[in-house]
C-alpha positions in Angstrom: -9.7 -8.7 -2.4 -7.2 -6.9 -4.7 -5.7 -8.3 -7.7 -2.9 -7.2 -9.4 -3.1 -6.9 -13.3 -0.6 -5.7 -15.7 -2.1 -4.5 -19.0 -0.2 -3.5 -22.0 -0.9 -2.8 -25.8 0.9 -3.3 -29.0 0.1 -2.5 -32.3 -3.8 -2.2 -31.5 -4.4 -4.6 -29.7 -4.0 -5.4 -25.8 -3.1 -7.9 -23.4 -4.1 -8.2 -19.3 -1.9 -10.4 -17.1 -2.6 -11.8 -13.7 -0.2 -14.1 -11.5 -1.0 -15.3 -8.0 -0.5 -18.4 -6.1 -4.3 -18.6 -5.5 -5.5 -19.0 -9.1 -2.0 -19.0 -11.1 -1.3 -17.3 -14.3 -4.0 -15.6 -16.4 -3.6 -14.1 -19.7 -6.4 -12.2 -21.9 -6.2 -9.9 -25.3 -9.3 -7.7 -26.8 -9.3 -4.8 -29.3 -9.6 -2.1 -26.3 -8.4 -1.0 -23.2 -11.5 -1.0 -21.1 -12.8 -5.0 -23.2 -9.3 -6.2 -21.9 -10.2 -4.8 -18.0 -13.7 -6.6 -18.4 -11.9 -9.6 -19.8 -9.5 -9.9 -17.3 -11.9 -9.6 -14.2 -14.2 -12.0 -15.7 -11.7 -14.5 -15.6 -10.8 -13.8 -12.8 -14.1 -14.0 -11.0 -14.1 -17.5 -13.2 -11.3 -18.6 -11.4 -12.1 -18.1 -8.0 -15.5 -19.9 -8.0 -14.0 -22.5 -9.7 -11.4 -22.8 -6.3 -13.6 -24.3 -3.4 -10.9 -23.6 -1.5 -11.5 -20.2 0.3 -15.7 -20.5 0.3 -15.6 -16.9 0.0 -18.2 -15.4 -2.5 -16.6 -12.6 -4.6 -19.1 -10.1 -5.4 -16.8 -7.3 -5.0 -13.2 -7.8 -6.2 -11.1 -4.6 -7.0 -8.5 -4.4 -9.7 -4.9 -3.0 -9.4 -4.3 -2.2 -13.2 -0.7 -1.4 -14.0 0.1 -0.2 -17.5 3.3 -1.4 -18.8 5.0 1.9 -21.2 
């Protein structure tokens, strides 16, 4: 399953975004680019097992990261 994130940084430090319908709005911050993309993939692992909705098991989910300039 793919999820969209945007990630952008200012002044140091840097935010990840997700929006769907299936889990909503998610929002993270850390000091570096590639604690933000761990971040934001752990939460949104989080998410999904927390939605017994789909029964899936998400081992594997894969990351769209767009960087916003």
């Amino acid at each position: 399953m793919k999820f969209v994130c945007r990630l952008s940084e200012t002044d140091g430090a840097w935010t990840a975004e997700h929006r769907s319908k299936d889990i909503g709005p998610i929002r993270v911050s850390a000091a570096t680019r590639s604690e933000v993309v761990c971040k934001i993939e752990e939460e949104i692992r989080y998410w999904l097992e927390m939605c017994p909705c789909s029964g899936e098991a998400y081992r594997d989910i894969n990351l769209e990261i767009v960087e916003k300039g």
